[in-house]
C-alpha positions as CSV (number, residue, x, y, z in Angstrom):
1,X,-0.6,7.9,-25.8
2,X,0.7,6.6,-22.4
3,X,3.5,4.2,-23.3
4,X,2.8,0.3,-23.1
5,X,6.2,-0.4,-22.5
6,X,7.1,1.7,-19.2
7,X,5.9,1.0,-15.7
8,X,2.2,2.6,-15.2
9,X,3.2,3.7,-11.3
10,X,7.5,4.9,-10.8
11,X,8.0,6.7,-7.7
12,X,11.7,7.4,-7.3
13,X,13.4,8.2,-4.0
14,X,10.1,9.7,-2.2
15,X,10.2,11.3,1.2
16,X,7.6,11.8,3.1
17,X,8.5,14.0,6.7
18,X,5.9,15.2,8.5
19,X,7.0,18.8,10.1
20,X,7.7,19.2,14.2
21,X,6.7,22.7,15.4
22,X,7.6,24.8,18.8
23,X,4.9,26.9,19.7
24,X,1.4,28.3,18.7
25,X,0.5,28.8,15.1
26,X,3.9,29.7,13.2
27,X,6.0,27.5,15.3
28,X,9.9,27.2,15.0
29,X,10.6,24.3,13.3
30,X,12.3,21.9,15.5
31,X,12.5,18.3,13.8
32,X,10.8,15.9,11.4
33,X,8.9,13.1,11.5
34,X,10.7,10.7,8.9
35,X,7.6,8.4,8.0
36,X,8.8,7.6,4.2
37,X,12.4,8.3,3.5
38,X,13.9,8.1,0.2
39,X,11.4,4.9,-1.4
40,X,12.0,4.0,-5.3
41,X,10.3,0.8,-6.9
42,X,8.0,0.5,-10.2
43,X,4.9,-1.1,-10.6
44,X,4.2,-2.7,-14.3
45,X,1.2,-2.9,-15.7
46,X,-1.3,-5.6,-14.6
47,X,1.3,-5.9,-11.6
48,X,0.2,-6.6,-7.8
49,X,3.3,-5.2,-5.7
50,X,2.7,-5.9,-2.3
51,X,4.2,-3.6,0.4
52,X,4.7,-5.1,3.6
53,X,6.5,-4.5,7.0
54,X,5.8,-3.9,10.4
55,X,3.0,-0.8,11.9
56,X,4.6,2.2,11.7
57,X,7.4,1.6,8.8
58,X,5.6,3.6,6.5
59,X,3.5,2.0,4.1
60,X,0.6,3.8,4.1
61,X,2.1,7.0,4.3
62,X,4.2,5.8,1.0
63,X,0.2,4.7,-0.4
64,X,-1.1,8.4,0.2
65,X,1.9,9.8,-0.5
66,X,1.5,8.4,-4.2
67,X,-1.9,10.1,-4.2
68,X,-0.5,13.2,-3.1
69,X,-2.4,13.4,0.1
70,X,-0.1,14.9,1.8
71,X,2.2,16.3,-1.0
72,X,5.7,14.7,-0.6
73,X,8.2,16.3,0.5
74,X,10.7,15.3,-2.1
75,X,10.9,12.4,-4.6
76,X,9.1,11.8,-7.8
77,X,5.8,9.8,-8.4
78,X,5.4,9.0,-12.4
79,X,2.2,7.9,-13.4
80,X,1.8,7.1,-17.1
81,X,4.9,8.6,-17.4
82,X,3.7,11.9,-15.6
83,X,5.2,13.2,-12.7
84,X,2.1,14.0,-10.0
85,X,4.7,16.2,-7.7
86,X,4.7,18.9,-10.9
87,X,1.4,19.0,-11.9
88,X,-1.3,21.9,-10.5
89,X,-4.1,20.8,-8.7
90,X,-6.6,20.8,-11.4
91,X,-4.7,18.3,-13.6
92,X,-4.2,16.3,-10.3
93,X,-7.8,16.5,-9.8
94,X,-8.3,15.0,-13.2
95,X,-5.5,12.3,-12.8
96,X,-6.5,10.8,-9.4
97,X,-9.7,9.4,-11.5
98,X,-7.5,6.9,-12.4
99,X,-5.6,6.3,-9.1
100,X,-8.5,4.9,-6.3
101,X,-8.0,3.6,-3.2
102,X,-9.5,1.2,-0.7
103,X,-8.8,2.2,3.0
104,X,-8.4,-0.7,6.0
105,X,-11.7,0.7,7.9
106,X,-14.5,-0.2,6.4
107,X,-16.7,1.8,8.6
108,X,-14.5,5.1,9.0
109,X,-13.7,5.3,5.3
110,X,-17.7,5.6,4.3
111,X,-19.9,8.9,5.3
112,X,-22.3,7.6,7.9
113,X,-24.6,10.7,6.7
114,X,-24.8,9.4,2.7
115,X,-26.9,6.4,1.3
116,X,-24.8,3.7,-0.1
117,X,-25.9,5.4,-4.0
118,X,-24.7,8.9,-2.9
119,X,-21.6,6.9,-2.0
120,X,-20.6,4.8,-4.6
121,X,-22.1,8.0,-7.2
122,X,-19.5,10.3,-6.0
123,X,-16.4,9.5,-8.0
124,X,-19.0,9.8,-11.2
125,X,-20.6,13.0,-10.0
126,X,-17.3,14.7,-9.3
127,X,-15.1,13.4,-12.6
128,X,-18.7,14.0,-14.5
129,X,-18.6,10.1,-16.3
130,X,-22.1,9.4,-15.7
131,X,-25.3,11.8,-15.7
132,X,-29.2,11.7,-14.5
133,X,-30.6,8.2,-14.4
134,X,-27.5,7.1,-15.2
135,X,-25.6,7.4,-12.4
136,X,-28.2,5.3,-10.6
137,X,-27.9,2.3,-12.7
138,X,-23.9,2.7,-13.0
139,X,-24.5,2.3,-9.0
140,X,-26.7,-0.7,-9.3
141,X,-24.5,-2.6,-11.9
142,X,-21.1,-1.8,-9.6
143,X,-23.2,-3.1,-6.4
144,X,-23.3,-5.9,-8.2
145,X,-20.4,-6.7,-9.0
146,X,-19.0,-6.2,-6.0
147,X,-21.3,-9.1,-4.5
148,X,-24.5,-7.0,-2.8
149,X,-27.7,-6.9,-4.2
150,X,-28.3,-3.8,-6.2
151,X,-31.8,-3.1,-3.8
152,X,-29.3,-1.9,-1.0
153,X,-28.7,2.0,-2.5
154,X,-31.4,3.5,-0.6
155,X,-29.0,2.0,2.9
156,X,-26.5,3.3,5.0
157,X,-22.8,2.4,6.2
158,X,-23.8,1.1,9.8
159,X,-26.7,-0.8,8.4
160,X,-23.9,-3.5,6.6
161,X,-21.3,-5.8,8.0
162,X,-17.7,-5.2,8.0
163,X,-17.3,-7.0,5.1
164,X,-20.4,-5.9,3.1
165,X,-19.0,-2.2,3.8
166,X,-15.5,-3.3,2.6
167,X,-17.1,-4.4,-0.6
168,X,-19.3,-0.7,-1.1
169,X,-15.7,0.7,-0.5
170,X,-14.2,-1.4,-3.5
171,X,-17.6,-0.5,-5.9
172,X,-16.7,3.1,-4.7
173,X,-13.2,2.5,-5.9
174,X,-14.5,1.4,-9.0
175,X,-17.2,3.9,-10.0
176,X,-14.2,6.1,-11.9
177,X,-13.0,3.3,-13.9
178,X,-9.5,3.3,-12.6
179,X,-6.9,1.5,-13.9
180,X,-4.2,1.9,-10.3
181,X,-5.9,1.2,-7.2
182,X,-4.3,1.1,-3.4
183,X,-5.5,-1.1,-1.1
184,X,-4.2,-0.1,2.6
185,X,-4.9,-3.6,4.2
186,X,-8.4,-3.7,3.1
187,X,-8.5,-7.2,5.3
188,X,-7.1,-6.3,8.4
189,X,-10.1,-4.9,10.0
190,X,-12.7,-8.0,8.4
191,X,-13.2,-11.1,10.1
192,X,-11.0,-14.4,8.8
193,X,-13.6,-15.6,7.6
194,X,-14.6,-12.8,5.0
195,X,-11.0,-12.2,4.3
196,X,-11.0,-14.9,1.8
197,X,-14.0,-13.7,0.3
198,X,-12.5,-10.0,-0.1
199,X,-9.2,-11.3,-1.3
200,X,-11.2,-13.6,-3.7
201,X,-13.0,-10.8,-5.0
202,X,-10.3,-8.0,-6.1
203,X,-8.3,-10.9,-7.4
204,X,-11.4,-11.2,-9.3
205,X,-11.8,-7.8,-10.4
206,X,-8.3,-7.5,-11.3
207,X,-8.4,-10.3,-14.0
208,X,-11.8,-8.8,-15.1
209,X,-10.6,-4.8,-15.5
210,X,-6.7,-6.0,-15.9
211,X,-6.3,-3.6,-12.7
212,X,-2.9,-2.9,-11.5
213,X,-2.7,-2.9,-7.7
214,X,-0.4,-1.5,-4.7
215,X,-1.3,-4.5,-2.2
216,X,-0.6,-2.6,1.5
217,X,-0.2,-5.2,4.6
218,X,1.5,-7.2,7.8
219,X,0.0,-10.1,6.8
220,X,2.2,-12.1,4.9
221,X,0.6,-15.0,4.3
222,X,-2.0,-13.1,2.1
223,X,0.6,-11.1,0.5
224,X,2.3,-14.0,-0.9
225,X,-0.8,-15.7,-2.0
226,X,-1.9,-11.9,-3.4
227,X,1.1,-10.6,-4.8
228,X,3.7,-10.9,-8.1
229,X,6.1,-9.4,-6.5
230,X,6.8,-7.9,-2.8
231,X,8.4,-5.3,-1.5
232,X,9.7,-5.2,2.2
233,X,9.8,-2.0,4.4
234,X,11.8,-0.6,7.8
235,X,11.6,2.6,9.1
236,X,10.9,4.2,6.0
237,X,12.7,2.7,3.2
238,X,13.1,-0.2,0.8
239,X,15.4,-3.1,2.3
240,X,14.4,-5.7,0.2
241,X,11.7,-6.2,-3.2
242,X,11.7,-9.5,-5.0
243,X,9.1,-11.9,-6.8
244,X,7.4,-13.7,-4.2
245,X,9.1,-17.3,-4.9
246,X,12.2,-15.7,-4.4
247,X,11.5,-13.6,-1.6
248,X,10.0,-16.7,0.2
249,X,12.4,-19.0,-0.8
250,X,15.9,-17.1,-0.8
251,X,15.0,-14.3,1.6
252,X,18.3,-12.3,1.6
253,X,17.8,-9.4,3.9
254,X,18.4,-10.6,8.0
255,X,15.0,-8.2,8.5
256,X,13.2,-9.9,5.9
257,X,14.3,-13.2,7.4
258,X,12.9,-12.4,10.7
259,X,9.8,-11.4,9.6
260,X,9.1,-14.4,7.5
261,X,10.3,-16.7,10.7
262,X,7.1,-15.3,12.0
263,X,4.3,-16.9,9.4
264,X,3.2,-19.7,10.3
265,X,3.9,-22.9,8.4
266,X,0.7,-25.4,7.3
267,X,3.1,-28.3,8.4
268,X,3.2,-28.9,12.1
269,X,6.4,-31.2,12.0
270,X,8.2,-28.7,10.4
271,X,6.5,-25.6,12.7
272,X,8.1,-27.4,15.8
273,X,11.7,-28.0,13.9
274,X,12.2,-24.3,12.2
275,X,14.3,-21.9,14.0
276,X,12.3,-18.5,15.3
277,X,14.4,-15.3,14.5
278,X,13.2,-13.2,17.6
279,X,14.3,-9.5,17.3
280,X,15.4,-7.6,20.0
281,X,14.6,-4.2,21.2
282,X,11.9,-1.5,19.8
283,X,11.6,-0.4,16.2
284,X,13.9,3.3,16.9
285,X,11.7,6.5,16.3
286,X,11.5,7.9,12.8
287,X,12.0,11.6,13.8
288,X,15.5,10.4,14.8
289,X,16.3,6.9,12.6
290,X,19.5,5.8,13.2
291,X,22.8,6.5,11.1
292,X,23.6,4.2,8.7
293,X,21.5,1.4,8.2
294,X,18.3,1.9,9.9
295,X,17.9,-1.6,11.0
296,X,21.5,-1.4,13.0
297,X,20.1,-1.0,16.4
298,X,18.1,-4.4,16.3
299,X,20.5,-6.5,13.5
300,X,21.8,-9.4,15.0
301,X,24.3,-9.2,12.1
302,X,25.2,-6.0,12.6
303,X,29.2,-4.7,11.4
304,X,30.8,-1.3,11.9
305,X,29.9,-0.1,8.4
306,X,26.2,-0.6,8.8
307,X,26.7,1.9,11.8
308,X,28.3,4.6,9.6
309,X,26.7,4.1,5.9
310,X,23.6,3.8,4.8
311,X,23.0,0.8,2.0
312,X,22.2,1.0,-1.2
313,X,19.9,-0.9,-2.9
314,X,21.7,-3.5,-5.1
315,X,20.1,-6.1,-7.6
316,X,21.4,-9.5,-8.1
317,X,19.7,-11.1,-10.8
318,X,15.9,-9.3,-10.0
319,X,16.2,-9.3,-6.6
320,X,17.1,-5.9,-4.9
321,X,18.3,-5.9,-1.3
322,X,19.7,-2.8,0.7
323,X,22.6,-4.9,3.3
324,X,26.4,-4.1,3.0
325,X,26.4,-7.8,4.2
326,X,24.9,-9.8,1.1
327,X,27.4,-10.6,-1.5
């Protein structure tokens, strides 16, 4: 019996590198690609975490990493209190019933070559939940929750819009009765619009199921609005993960703080009187991050130590921040 009381999703100090070969075939190894490196946080049960940070820090390589697609490279990633790095692939097979995922493309994330009932039927066909007839009206009663009309099975991806796809993608996610799903910005590739609507509706389903998600996204406007609690990312790791008042309110990283400069404020009076943080220079390269605080090269706060040690994450009352320079 999984354990009420423990997070349902711990991943602790997970790498992800992505191997850098020298030649054909059996290449010499000559670096790494860093893309996650060294990520810990818990997700509690019922719980939207959102993940946020700029393209290319990592997040949805720490999403699939949790999946184990690819395996990581180091770290642990306790599910129910199981560790998916240590199981065979059979009993991972198994597991990922209950670990779904709904990608950012709508379109690219659907087989153009299978009806929107071969689609959604998968999960149940390969987990064997549902059998014969079935299986068909499994399909039509996820169809409609999801929002479309249940008539659509006998359809195809490019015959829907962005958004109607992004909804088969969440009945798909569904269909295997999961109780952890991923969403890698499922709204960044939808008109605004239908964002709402798609926001709306997993908010929706969440209440409904008492889902637990892993909310993935730049955005973070919708991830306050989305999200219990937030974490923040840079060049793969953890700087800063708070509730969302705090994180809003009291932002304590200088990274953090720049980013949130950024969202736009309802208020135009106090739009024109708040002070842009503007950071300067690229986002460094993960296959060579810099040493000691991996923000140091663009850290307008910047001291010697963050140049030769790398933070730990420290909590003050809930709220965890990696900068030797918050007391």
């Amino acid at each position: 019996m999984p354990d009420s009381n423990q997070p349902l999703l711990a991943v602790e100090d997970l790498k992800v590198h992505f191997r850098i070969s020298k030649g054909f075939l059996f290449g010499k190894k000559v670096g790494a690609v860093r893309a996650v490196d060294g990520v810990s946080f818990a997700v509690e049960r019922g719980e939207t975490l959102g993940l946020v940070g700029e393209s290319g820090c990592g997040k949805s390589t720490t999403g699939l990493g949790i999946i184990q697609m690819p395996r990581p490279t180091s770290g642990k990633v306790l599910f129910d209190g199981v560790d998916l790095t240590q199981i065979d692939s059979e009993t991972l097979r198994r597991t990922r019933r209950h670990l779904q995922m709904v990608f950012q493309d709508p379109y690219a994330s659907l087989n153009p070559r299978l009806t929107v009932e071969k689609i959604i039927a998968e999960p149940m066909v390969v987990h064997d939940l549902e059998q014969g007839s079935a299986v068909r009206e499994r399909v039509r009663e996820l169809l409609h929750l999801v929002g479309l009309d249940p008539r659509v099975i006998t359809r195809y991806p490019h015959e829907f819009s962005g958004g109607q796809r992004q909804r088969i993608g969440i009945a798909r996610a569904l269909a295997a009765n999961p109780s952890f799903i991923i969403c890698d910005e499922p709204i960044s590739a939808l008109d605004v619009s239908i964002q709402a609507q798609i926001i709306n509706l997993l908010k929706d389903l969440q209440e409904q199921f008492n889902l637990t998600y892993l909310f993935i996204a730049h955005d973070l406007a919708v991830v306050r609005h989305f999200s219990d609690r937030i974490a923040v990312m840079y060049l793969g790791r953890i700087v800063e993960l708070a509730n969302r008042s705090d994180l809003y309110d009291t932002p304590k990283h200088p990274y953090t703080r720049a980013l949130l400069s950024a969202v736009p404020l309802p208020d135009p009076k106090r739009e024109r009187q708040r002070e842009r943080i503007i950071l300067k220079g690229e986002v460094p390269s993960p296959i060579r991050p810099p040493k000691g605080c991996h923000f140091n090269t663009r850290c307008p706060l910047a001291k010697t130590i963050c140049f030769e040690e790398a933070p730990e994450i420290r909590d003050f009352s809930g709220h965890q921040v990696a900068c030797h320079l918050v007391q």
